[in-house]
C-alpha positions in Angstrom: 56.5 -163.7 40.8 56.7 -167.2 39.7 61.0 -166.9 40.2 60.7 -165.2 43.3 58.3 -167.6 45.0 60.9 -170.6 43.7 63.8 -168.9 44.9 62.2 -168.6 48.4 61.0 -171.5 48.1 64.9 -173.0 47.8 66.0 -171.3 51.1 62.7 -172.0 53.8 63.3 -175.8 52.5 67.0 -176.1 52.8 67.0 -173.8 56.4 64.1 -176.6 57.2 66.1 -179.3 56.6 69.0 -178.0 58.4 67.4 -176.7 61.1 64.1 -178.4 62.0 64.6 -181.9 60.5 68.5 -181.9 61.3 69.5 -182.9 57.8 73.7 -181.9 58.2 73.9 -184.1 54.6 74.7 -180.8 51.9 74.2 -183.0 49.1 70.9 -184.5 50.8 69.6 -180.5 51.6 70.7 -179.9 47.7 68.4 -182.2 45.8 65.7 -181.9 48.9 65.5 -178.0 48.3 66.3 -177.7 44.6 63.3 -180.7 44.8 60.8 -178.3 46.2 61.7 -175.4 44.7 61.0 -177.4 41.1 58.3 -178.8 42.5 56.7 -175.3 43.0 57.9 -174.0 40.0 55.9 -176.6 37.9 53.1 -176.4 40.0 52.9 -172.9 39.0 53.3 -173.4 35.8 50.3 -175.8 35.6 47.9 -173.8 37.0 48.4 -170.7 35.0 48.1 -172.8 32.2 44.9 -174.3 33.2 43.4 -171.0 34.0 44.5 -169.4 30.7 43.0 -172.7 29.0 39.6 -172.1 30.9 39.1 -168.1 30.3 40.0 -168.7 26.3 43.2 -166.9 25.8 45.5 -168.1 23.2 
């Protein structure tokens, strides 16, 4: 789920930017979007970990 919500993640950011913002810069809608989509990704992460910390699973 965590990959999947990343990946669309990559594609709503880098349509935003070239769409809505008017971003026509690849390499700006690149690091931007692969940005976000890290970004996610870690905050993810995170918060699984905290919840498995706080129920006591190993």
């Amino acid at each position: 789920m965590q990959e999947i919500l990343t990946a669309v993640t990559y594609l709503v950011v880098w349509l935003l930017c070239e769409r809505v913002i008017g971003i026509e810069s690849g390499l700006v809608n690149l690091i931007v979007s692969l940005g976000a989509a890290v970004g996610v990704y870690v905050f993810i992460a995170v918060r699984d970990h905290r919840k498995k910390k706080e129920s006591g699973e190993p």
